[in-house]
N, C-alpha and C positions, 0 to 999 in steps of 0.2 A: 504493500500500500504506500501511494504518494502521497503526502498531504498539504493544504496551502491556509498560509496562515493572516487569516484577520486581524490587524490593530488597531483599533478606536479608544482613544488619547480623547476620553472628553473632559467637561470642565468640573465633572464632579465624579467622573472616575476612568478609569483603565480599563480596556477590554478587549484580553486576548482570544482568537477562537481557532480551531483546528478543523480544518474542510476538507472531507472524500470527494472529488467529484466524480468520481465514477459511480458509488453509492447516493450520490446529492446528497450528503450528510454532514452534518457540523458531529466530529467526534469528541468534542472537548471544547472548553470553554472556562475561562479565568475571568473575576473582576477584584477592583483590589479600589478602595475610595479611595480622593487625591484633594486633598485640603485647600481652605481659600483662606487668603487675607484680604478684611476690606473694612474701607473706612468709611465716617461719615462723609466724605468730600467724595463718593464715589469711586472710592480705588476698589480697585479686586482685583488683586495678585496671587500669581503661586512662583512659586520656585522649579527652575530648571531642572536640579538634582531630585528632585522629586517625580520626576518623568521617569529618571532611570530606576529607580527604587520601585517605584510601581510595575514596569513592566518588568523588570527583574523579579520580582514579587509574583507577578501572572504567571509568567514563564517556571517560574517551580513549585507553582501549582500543579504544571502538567506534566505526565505521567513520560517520563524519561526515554520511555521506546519510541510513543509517540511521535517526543519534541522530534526523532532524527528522522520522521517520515517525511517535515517539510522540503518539500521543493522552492516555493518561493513563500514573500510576503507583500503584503498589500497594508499603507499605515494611513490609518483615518484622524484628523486633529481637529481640536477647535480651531476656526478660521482666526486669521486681524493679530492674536496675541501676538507679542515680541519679544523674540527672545534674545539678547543682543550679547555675542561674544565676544572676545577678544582673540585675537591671533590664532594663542593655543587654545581656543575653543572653548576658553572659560566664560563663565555668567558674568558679566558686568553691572547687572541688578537684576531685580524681580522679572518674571514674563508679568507684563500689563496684558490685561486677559480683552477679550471681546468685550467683556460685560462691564469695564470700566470706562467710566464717564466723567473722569476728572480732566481731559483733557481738552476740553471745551475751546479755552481759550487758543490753545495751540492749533483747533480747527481754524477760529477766526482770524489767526493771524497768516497760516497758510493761502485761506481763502482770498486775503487779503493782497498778498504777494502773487497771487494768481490772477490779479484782475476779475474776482468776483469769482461767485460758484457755476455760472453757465461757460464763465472762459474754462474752468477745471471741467466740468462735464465735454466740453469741446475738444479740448486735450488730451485730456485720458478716460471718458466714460464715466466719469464717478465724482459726485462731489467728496468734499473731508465731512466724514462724522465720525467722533467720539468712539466707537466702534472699533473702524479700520487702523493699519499699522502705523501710516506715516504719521497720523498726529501723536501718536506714539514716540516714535524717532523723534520728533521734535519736539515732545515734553522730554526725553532722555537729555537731549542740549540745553532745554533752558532749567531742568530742575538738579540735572548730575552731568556737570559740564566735564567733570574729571574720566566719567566711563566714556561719554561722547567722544573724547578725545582718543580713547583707547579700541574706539567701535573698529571691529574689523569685519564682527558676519553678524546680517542680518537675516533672523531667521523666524518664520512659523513655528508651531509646537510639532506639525508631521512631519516640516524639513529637519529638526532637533532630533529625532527620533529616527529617521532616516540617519544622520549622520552618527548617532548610538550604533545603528548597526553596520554601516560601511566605512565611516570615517569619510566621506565624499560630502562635498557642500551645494547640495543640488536643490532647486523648485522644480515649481512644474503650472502649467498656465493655469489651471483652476483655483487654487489654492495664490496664485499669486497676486489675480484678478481681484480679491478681496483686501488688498494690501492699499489699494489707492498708489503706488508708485510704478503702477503696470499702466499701457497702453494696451486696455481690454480690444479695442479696433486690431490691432496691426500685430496682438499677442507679443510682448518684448516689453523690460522695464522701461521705462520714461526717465530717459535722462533730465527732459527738462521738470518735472517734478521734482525728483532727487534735488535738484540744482536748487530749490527753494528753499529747503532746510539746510546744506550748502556742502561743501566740498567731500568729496570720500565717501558720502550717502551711494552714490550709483556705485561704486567700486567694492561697497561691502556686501550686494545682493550676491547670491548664489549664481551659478549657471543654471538655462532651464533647463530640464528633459521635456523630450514630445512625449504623447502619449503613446504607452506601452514602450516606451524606449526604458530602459533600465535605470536606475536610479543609480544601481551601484550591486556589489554581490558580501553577504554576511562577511564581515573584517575577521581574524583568528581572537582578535581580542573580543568583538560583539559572541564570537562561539563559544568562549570560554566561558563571559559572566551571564549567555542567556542561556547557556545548554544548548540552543541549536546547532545546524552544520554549516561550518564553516563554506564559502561558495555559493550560498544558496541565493536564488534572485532576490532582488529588493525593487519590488516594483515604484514608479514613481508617487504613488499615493496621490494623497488630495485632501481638500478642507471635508469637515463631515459633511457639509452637505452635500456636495457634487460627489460623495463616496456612499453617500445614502442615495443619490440619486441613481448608480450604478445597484446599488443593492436591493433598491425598490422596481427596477426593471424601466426607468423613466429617461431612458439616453434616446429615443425618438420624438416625435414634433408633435405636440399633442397634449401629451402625458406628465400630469403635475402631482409635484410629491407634496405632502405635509406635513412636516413633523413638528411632534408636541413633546417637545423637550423641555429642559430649564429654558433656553428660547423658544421661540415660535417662527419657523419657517417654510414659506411656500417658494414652490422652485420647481424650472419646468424646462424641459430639451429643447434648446431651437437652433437650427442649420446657419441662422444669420447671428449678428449682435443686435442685441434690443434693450437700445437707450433712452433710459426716460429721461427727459428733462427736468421733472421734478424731483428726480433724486429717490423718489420712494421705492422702485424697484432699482436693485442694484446691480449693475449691467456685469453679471460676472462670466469666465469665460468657463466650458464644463472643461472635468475631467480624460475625456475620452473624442474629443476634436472640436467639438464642438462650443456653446454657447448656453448658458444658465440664468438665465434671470430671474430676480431673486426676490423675496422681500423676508424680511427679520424685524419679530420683534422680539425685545428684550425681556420679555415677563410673559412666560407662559406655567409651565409647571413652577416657576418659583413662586408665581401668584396663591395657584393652592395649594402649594406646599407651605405658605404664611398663613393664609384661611386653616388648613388644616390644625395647623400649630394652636393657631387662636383658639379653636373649638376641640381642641383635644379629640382630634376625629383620625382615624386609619385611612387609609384610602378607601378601602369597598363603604366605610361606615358615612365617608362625606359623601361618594358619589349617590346610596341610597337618600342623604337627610337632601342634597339636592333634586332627585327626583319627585319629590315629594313639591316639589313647588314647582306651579306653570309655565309653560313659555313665556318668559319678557320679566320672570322673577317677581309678578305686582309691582312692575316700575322701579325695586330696585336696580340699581346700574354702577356696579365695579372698574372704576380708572385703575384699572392693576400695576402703575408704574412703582414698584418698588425699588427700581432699577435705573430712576430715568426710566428712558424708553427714544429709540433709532427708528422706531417708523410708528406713526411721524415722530419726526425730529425732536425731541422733549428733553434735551439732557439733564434740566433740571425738573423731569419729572417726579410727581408725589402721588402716590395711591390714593383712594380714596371712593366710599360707599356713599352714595347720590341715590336720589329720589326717596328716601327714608319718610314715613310717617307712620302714625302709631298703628296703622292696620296693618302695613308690610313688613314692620322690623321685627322679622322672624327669621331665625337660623336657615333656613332650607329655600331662604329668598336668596341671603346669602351667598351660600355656598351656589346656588346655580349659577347668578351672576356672575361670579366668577370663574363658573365654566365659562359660559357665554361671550364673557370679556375675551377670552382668548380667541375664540374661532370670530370674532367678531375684525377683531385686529387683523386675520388672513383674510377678510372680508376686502378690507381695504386694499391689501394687494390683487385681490383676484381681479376687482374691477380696475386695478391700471393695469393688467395684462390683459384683458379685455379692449381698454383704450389704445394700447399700441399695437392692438391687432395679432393677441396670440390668443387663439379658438381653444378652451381647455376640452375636453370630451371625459375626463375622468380625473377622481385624486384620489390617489394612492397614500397610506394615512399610514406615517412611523412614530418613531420616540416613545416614552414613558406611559402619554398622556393617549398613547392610541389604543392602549387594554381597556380604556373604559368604556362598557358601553351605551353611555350616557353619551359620554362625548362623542361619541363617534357619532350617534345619530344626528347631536347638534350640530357637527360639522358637513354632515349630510344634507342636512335642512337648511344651513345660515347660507351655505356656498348655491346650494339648490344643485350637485353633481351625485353622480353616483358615488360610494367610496370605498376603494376596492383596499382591505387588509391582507397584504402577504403575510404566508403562512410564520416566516422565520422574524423574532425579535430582536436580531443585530442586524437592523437595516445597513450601517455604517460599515461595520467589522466585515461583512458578508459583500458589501461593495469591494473592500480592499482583497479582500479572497479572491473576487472575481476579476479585479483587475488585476492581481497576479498570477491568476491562471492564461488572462490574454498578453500579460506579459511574458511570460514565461513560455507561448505558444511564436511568440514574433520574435525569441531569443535562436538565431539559429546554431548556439552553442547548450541549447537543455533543449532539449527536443523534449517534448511531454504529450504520453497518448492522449490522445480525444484534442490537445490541444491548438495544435499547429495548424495556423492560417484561418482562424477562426474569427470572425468579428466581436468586438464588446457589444453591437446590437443583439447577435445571433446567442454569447455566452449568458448576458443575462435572461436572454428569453426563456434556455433553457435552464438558467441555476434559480434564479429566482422562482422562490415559491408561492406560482400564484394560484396556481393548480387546487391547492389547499386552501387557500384563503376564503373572507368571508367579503360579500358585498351589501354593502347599505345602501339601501336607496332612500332620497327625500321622499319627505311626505307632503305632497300640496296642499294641504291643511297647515301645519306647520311652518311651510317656507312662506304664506300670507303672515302669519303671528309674527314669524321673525322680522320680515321686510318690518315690520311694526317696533319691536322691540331693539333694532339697529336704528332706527331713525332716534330712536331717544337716545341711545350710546352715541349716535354722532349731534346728536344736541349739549349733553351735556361735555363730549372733549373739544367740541367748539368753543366751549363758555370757558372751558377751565383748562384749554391748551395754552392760550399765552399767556398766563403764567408762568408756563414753568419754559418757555426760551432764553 
């Protein structure tokens, strides 16, 4: 038996997986949690050295005959973080994570230096938000000018982990797309972005790899401290998304994924680049040749993961005290920004529970609202993908928040699509499997049965598990209530959106 192995490096844990495909079987599977640091001022940090400890952790968890079955690996990461090295490929500070939003000021002054946010969008596809890596890079300069000075690689958390395992400083267009210092059009860094935040910026990116080009092959030192085998392919990875997009079967023109993570992201295959001018979908480039448009918000499962908390409720115990109350929650309505919040633009967004009076302040208004809140938010990007002229036909529903099936009917109803559940739960981990099983097939030094010359459209059709999966369909009853109960969610983040700019 050959095996290939899934890595999804996300923001609240590690997750290794071990794939038959000859069997289409996941044999094995590691998780290992990965701690945050964050402030009132909106920081959320983690530590570089805590990538490796994790997946070192994963990795012997698994079963030692196993680990020498792999052939290749595929690493999935959270998007935007920074992870900024030195020469010898030391930390220079904290990885600034996606979900941090202290960098506000550093967007407006990039924005600034850019001749406003539609000159950045005309230049590289993307305005700066809080989010992405470069106002990153440029809060390193103006808050810790001593590491800036010493910046030698800038990297993602799956190029980080990629370099754990081959020692090679390599990106890749999907994953770099999300950086703001790419030219999502023309796929290749932006020198003249780099040049804003100023000298040595464009000198410390990686090289890319194309897709299914090799990232690099396991280093004798990555062999030793993961128990793998030395040689084995390292395919080029990707941000989780465009690695959930590959894992959810969604690398054709059509087919939009949704996942309900600690974030909330909707994201969908398309042959062209598709740039909004308003910055709300984010023009990212996919994995696997293509193009990803995107939209992210920041507070999805962290929202009822805080509900939860407040009411002392389990998960199955919140989704049932939610079901107990109507479509549109009696008018209450959940601003989930505990996080800020990236779409729309809120950086100094604040939570908060609206339309409250003494007949609705009930628990189970609650807790629904706060489901609702979330698929409400992918509301917003469905209809600008709708505006720029991409036809959805189906959405394909990952992350944490897509076992509920509460939610899942909500996201049925709010979006009005069908919503198809693949059968396997490492949407992410299972994208990186499958992209290095199409890496490992276009390697013409690992020849791999079943694999050689085989497409990534053709490999997920047949690895992804759809076969099994379950579909929801909206209820037209329902999607009326909704259209009803979103118009008041966009009344009240009308009212109480600027505020928080």
């Amino acid at each position: 038996m050959r095996t290939l192995c899934g890595i999804d490096l996300g923001t609240q844990s590690c997750k290794v997986i071990l794939y038959d495909p000859e069997k289409k079987k996941t044999v094995a599977k590691a998780q290992i949690p990965v701690d945050m640091i964050s402030g009132n001022d909106g920081t959320r940090e983690q530590k570089a050295e805590w990538y490796d400890q994790t997946l070192a952790a994963c990795f012997a968890m698994l079963d030692e005959g196993l680990k020498k079955t792999i052939a290749a690996l595929g690493v999935s990461g959270h998007q935007h973080s920074l992870v900024p090295l030195d020469a010898e490929g030391r930390a220079l500070y904290n990885v600034k994570l996606w979900c941090d939003t202290s960098t506000q000021a550093e967007c407006e002054e990039l924005t600034r230096a850019a001749g406003g946010e539609a000159a950045l969008i005309e230049l590289a596809g993307l305005p700066m938000r809080p989010g992405y890596t470069a106002p990153k890079v440029q809060w390193l300069k103006n808050h810790r000018p001593e590491a800036f000075a010493r910046l030698a690689h800038i990297l993602l958390p799956h190029d980080y982990v990629n370099w754990l395992l081959t020692g090679e400083y390599t990106a890749e267009y999907g994953d770099a797309s999300g950086t703001a210092l790419f030219d999502v059009r023309r796929r290749v860094w932006s020198e003249q972005v780099c040049a804003l935040i100023g000298p040595g910026v464009y000198q410390a990116l990686p090289k890319l790899a194309a897709p299914g080009e090799p990232a690099g092959f396991v280093s004798a030192q990555a062999a030793a401290r993961y128990g793998i085998p030395q040689g084995a392919v390292v395919a080029p990875g990707g941000g989780d998304n465009m690695m959930g997009a590959i894992g959810t079967g969604a690398v054709k023109d059509g087919l939009i994924t949704m996942s309900l993570g600690t974030s909330g992201t909707l994201f969908g295959f398309s042959g062209k680049p598709v740039i909004d001018p308003t910055g709300n979908l984010a023009a990212f480039c996919s994995s696997t040749g293509g193009w990803l448009p995107l939209l992210c918000t920041m507070n999805c499962t962290v929202a009822t993961e805080e509900l939860r908390g407040l009411f002392g409720l389990g998960v199955k115990a919140f989704d049932d005290e939610a079901a107990r109350a109507p479509i549109g929650a009696e008018g209450v309505v959940v601003l989930p920004f505990f996080n800020g919040e990236r779409t729309p633009n809120l950086p100094y967004g604040r939570a908060s529970i609206n339309g409250i009076t003494a007949a609705n302040f009930k628990r189970q208004n609650i807790a629904r609202a706060g489901l609702e809140a979330a698929i409400f938010g992918m509301r917003i990007g469905l209809e600008g993908f709708r505006d720029l002229g991409f036809t959805a036909r189906e959405i394909r529903l990952t992350g944490g928040g897509a076992k509920s099936p509460l939610w899942q009917q909500i996201a049925a109803n709010v979006t009005k699509l069908p919503v198809l559940l693949p059968s396997g739960d490492e949407a992410a981990a299972m994208g990186g499997a499958i992209q290095a099983l199409w890496c490992l097939g276009k390697n013409a030094a690992a020849k791999f049965q079943g694999g050689t010359g085989a497409s990534i459209g053709d490999l997920a059709e047949e690895h992804v598990g759809l076969g099994g999966g379950q579909i929801v369909l909206p209820d037209p009853a329902s999607t009326a209530a909704y259209d009803r109960a979103y118009a008041e969610y966009e009344k009240y983040l009308g009212a109480l959106g600027p505020l928080y700019r």
